[in-house]
N, C-alpha and C positions, 0 to 999 in steps of 0.2 A: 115529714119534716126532718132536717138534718140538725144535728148539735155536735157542736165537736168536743169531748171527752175530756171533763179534768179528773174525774173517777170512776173506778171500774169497779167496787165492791158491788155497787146493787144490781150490777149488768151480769155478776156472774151466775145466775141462776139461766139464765137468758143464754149464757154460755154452755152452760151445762147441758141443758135442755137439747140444742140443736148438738151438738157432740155427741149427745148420746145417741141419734140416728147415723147409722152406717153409710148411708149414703148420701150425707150434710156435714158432717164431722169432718173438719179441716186437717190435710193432710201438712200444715205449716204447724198446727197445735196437738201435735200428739206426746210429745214426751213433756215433763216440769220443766226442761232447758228451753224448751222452744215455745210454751207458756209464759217464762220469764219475761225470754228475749223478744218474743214476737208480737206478745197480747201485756201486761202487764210494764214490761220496759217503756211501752210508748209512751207512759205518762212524764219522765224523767229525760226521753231522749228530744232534742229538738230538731231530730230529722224523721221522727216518725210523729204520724198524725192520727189518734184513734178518735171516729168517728159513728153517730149511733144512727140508726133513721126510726122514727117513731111514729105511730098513729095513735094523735091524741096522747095518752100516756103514756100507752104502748111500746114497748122497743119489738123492732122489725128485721132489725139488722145491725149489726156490729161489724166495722170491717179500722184496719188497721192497715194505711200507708207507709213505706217511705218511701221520704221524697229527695233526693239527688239532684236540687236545684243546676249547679251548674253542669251538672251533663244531661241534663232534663230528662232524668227517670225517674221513676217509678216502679216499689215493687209490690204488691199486694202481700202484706206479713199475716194479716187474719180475714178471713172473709165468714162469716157465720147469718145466713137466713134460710129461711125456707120460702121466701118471696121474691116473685120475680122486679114486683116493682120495686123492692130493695134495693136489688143490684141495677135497676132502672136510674133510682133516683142516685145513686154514689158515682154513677159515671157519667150523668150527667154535671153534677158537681165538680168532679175531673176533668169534666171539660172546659165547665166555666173559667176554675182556678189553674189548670196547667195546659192550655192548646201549647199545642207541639212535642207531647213529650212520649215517649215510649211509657206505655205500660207494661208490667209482665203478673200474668195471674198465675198462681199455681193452686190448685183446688183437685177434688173429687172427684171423681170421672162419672160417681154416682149421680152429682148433682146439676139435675137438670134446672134448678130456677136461675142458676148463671149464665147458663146457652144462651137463652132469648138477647140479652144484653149485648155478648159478645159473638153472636153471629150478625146482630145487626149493624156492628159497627164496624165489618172486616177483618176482625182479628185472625190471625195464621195460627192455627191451633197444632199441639205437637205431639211425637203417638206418647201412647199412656207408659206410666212409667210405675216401676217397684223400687219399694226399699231394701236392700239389704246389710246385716247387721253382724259385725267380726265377731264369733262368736265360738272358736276353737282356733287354735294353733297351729300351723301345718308344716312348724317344724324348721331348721337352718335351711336359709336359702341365698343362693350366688347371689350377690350384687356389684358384682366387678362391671365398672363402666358407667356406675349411678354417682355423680355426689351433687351439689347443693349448688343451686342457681348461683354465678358469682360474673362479675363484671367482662371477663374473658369470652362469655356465651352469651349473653345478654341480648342482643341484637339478635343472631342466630334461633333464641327462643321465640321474643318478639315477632319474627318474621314467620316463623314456623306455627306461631300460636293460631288457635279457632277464635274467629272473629263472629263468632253468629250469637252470643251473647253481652251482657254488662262487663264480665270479666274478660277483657283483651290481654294480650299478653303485656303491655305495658301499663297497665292497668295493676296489673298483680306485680308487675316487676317493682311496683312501686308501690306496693302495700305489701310488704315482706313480714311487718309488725301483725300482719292477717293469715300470711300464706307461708308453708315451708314450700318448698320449690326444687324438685331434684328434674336432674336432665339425666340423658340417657346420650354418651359422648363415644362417638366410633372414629378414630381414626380425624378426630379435631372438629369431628360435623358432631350438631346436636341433630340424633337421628330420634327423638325421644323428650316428653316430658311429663311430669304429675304434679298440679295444686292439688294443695292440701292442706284445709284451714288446720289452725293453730290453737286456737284460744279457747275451743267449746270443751265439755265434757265428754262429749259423742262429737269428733273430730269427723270432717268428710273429702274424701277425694273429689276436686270440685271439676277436676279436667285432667284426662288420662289421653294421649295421644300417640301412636310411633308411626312416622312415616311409611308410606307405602312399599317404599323400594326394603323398606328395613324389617318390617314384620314378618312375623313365623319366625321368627329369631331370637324369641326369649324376653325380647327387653321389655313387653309390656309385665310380665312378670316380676321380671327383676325392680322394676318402677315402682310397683305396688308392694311389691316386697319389703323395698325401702322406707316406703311412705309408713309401712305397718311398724316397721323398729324402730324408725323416728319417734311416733307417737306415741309408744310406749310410755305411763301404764296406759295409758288415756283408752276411750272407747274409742270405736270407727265405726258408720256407718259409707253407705253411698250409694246412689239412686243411678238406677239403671232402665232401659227400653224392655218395657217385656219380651218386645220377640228377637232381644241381640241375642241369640243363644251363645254366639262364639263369649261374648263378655261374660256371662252367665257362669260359662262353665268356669273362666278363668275365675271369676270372685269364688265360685263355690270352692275349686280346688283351693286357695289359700285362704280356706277357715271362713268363710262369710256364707249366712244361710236368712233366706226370703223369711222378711217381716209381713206374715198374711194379711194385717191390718193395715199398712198402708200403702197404697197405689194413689198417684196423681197423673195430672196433666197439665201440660204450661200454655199457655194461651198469650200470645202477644198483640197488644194493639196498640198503633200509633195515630197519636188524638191530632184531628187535624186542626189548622191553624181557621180561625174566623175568617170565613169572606169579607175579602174589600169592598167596602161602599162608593 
């Protein structure tokens, strides 16, 4: 049975519980910011939806939506069971309340009670990923050729931006009050760029990119370099493919070292629309 959530004090033990399994523990609920914002926020925001599944008196499952009615997404903010029917019964409910909308999961790679769910429904699943977390200094670094997303480039970003996620480039051109925005400009081309939330405690590079013809040339360097002075004092983290090693090495060289406790995976599915009668 499903209920949908106007308090979470007596579910935290229920929270607890599955977290404390290494291979159940939600890679969205690891630090207090992301507890806030992810699990606890839902109660106050009206675009996130926390949700329980229970047997009998039971709770079976705890999962945390939001929901992006007008561009009909979905993002999965907590997802916490150790049953498959769990995540059975919440995406069917997903289906009921949002045909047609993208979902996107990001969870555990440990945990297998979510597979059943989202293999049977199609989902395009993404390789595993690590956190890594700014955690030394690596000292004065060039950034001639970076400065701050401004109306002169704009287009040029946009067009150049990765479109295989929620965040498009004009998506984030226009949420600036979210994202600091520096480009990487040679010669009047934007050959280069990095989002970079804003607002968190633990700040993240949310999209690092330089064109083909331009790389080995520094500027993914100089990108991240900027994005690390900007945010100044603030933290930084950011989530990487485990096997890019070329990324790997660049974050390690500028001060960022592998968070062993958290690895995920994104898992996308998009809910199809009811058959016509």
């Amino acid at each position: 049975m499903i209920r949908i959530l106007d308090e979470l004090d007596s579910c935290m033990g229920f929270v607890r519980e599955i977290s404390s399994d290494p291979d159940l523990s939600d890679p969205m609920l690891k630090t207090e910011e992301q507890v806030r914002n992810n699990l606890l926020g839902a109660l106050t925001s009206p675009d996130k939806v926390p949700i329980g599944i229970f047997s009998g008196d039971a709770m079976t499952g705890l999962f945390v939506f939001l929901i992006i009615e007008e561009d009909r997404y979905i993002e999965m903010l907590a997802g916490l069971s150790r049953e498959p029917d769990a995540y059975e019964e919440a995406a069917s409910w997903l289906e009921t309340e949002y045909p047609g909308y993208q979902v996107d999961f990001v969870f555990n790679p440990g945990n297998q009670a979510i597979r059943p769910m989202l293999q049977s429904r199609g989902a395009t699943f993404f390789p595993e990923q690590m956190k890594m977390v700014l955690t030394a200094d690596a000292g004065p670094a060039d950034t001639t050729g970076i400065e701050p997303l401004s109306d002169r480039y704009r287009d040029q970003y946009i067009a150049m931006h990765s479109t295989d996620g929620y965040w498009t480039g004009e998506k984030v051109a226009d949420a600036l009050d979210l994202f600091n925005v520096f480009i990487a400009a040679d010669g009047g081309r934007v050959v280069g760029y990095i989002d970079v939330t804003r607002n968190n405690e633990e700040n993240e590079p949310f999209d690092l990119l330089v064109a083909e013809d331009s790389r080995r040339r520094g500027w993914g360097r100089k990108l991240l370099a900027k994005a690390i002075e900007e945010n100044r004092p603030k933290d930084m983290m950011l989530i990487v493919d485990t096997d890019n090693a070329p990324a790997i090495a660049l974050y390690s060289s500028m001060g960022f070292s592998r968070d062993p406790e958290t690895v995920s995976r994104l898992a996308t599915w998009h809910i199809g629309l009811p058959e016509k009668k």
